[in-house]
C-alpha positions in Angstrom: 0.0 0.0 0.0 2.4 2.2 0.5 4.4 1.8 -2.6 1.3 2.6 -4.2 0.8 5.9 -1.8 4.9 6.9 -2.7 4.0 6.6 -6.6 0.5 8.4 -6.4 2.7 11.1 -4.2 4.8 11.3 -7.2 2.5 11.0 -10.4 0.1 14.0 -8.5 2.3 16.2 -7.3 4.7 15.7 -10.5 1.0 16.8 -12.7 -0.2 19.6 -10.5 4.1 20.8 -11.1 3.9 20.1 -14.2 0.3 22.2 -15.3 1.8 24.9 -13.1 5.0 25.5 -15.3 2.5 25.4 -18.7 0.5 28.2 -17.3 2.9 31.2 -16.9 3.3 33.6 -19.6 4.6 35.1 -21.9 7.5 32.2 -21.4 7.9 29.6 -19.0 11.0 28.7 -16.7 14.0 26.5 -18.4 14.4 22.8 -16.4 17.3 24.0 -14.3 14.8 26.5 -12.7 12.4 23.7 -12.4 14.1 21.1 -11.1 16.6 22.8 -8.8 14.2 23.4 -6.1 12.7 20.2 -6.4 16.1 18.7 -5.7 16.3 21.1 -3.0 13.0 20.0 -1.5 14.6 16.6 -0.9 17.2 18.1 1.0 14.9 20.0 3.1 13.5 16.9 3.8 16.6 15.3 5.3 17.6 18.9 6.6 14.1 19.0 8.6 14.4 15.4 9.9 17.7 15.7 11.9 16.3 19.3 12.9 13.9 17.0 14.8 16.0 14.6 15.9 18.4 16.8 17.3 15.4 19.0 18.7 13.8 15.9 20.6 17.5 15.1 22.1 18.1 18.6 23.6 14.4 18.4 25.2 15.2 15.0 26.7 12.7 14.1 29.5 10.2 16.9 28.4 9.9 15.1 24.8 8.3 12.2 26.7 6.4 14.5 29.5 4.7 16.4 26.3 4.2 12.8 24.8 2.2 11.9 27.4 -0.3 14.9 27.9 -3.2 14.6 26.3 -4.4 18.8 26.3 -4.4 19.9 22.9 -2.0 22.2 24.3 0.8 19.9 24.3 -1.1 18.4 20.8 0.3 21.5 19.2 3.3 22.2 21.1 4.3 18.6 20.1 3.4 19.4 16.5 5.0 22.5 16.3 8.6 21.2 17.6 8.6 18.3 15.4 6.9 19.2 12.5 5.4 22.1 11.6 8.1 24.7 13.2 11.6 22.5 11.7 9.8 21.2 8.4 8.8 24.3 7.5 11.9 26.5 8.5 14.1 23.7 6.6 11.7 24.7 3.7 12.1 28.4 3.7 16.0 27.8 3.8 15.8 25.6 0.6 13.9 28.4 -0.9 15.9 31.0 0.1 19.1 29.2 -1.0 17.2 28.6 -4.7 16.7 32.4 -4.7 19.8 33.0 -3.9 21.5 30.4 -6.8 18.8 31.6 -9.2 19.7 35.4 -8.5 18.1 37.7 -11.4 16.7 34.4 -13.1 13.5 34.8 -11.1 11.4 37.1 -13.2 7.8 37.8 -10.8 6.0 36.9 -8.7 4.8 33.6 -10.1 8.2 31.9 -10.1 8.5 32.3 -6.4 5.2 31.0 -6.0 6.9 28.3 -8.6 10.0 27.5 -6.5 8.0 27.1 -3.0 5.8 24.4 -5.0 8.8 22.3 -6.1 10.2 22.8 -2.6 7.2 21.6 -0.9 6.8 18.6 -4.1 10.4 17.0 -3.4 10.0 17.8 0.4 6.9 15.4 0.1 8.3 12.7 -2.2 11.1 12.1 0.2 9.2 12.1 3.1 7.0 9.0 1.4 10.0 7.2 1.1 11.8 8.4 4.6 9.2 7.4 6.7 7.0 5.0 4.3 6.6 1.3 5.6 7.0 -1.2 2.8 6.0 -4.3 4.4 2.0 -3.5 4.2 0.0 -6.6 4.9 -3.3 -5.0 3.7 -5.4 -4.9 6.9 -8.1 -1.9 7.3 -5.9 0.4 9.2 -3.3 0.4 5.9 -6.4 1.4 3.9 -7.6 4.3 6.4 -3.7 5.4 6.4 -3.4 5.3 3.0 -6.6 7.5 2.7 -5.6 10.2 4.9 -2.2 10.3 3.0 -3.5 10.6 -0.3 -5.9 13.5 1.2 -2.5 15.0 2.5 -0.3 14.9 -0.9 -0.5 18.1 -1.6 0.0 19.8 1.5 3.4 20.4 1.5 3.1 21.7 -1.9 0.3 24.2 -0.9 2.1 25.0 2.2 5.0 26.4 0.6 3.3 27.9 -2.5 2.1 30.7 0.0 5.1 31.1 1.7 6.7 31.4 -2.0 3.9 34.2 -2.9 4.0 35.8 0.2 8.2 35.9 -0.1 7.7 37.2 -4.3 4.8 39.8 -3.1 7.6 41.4 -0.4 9.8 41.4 -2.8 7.3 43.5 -5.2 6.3 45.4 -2.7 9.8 46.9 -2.0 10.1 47.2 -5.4 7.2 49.1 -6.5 7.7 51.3 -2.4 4.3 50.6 -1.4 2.7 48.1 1.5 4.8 46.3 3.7 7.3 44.2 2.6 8.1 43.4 6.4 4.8 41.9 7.0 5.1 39.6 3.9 8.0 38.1 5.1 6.2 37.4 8.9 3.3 36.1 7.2 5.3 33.8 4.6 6.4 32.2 7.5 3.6 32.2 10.1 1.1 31.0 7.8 2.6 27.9 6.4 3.8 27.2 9.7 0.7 27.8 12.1 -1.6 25.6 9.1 0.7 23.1 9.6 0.9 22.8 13.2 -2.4 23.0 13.8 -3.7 20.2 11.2 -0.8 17.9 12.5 -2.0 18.7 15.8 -5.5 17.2 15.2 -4.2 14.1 13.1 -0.6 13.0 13.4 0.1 14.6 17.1 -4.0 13.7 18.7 -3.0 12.3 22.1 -6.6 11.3 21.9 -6.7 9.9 18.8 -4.2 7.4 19.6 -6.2 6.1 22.8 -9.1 5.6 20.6 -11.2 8.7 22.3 -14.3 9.6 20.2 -13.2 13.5 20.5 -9.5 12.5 18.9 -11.6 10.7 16.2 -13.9 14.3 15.7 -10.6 15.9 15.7 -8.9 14.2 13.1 -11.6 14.0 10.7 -12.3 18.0 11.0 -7.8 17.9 10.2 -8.2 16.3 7.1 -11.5 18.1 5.9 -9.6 21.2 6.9 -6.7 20.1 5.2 -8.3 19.2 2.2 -10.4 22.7 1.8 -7.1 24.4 2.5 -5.4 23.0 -0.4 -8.4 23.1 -3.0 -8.8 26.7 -2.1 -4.7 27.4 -2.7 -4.7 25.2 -5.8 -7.6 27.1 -7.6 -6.7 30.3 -6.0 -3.3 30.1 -7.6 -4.6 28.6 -10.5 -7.0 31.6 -11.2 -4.7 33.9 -10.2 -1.4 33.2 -12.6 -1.7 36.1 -15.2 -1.8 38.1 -11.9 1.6 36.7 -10.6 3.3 36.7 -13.2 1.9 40.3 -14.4 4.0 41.3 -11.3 7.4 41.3 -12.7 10.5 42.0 -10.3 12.6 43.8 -13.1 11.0 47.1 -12.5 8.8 48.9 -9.4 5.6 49.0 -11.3 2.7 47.4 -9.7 0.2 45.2 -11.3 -3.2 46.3 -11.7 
């Protein structure tokens, strides 16, 4: 099952990539462009692991106090120190170090919102094969797991195609000298990182779920529906709004209409 879920992974997230590149005009970006922040998103992947690992060493005894609490609280404390804070700083690294290789390459807006979707697409890919369990024996909870994972491709894709909007829309904005290009930077980072947190929280990190509690069951359901609107509303957001993006080009300080 899970070889399946690591190919689906793949074959989804490589299409919705793939559609994304054939959208922006007047030309599209060249396969170095493309594929280095995919590569890069595999690194994050590794980069964001040991992050934990290391994390969940310095915290020694408290790792296994916040284990065993059961308050949400702890729910998204846990979720935040070991996955949603590291994953998504490892991320925003990767992206920033593609920006930085890339230099003048990146032409508006939509290319950053290009390079955090090939961050979050390689970041995903590894983490099928990282923490995927290839000895499946086919039993209801595999089908129920792979379910929820197939609801959650696209998540770190979506996560990380804000922060790469938000990150193009400060640059624009200092550009062009008008909003706050401060404030895009915060919220390219907040955002990604507090939807993360708090959706792991009610799946991956419910204390309750884990005991069997009917309230940990209500919680993770209203995760993944959550999960799910949030990344049908970013893909057709972004979707409608590419001549937009990549209307805002980053040669000049003119704003888009």
């Amino acid at each position: 099952m899970e070889i399946v879920s690591a190919g689906l992974t793949i074959v989804i997230l490589g299409l919705l990539y793939w559609r994304m590149i054939k959208r922006e005009t007047p030309e599209r970006i060249g396969a170095f462009q493309a594929l280095l922040p995919f590569a890069l998103g595999v690194a994050s992947m590794f980069l964001g692991a040991l992050a934990t690992i290391l994390l969940a060493k310095s915290l020694g005894g408290m790792a296994n106090i916040l284990a065993g609490n059961t308050s949400f609280g702890s729910s998204l404390l846990r979720s935040f120190l070991m996955a949603g804070g590291t994953e998504e700083m490892a991320k925003l690294l990767m992206i920033l170090l593609t920006l930085v290789i890339l230099k003048s390459r990146v032409k508006n807006v939509y290319e950053y919102v290009l390079i955090g979707a090939a961050v979050g697409f390689g970041f995903a890919v590894a983490e099928e094969f990282y923490y995927g369990d290839f000895s499946s024996q086919g039993d209801a909870a595999d089908y129920v797991s792979f379910v929820a994972r197939m609801i959650s491709v696209p998540a770190h894709m979506t996560f990380n195609m804000v922060m790469g909007e938000l990150l193009g829309r400060a640059k624009f904005s200092r550009l062009a000298g008008k909003g706050s290009p401060a404030l895009y930077c915060v919220l390219a980072i907040l955002i990604p990182m507090g939807v993360h947190t708090l959706v792991d929280a009610c799946t991956v990190f419910n204390s309750k779920l884990m005991s069997g509690e009917m309230i940990g069951i209500l919680m993770a359901l209203a995760g993944y529906v959550g999960m799910l609107v949030f990344e049908l509303v970013v893909l057709i957001r972004f979707r409608k709004k590419t001549a937009k993006f990549c209307d805002m080009r980053l040669s000049a300080a003119e704003p888009a209409a």
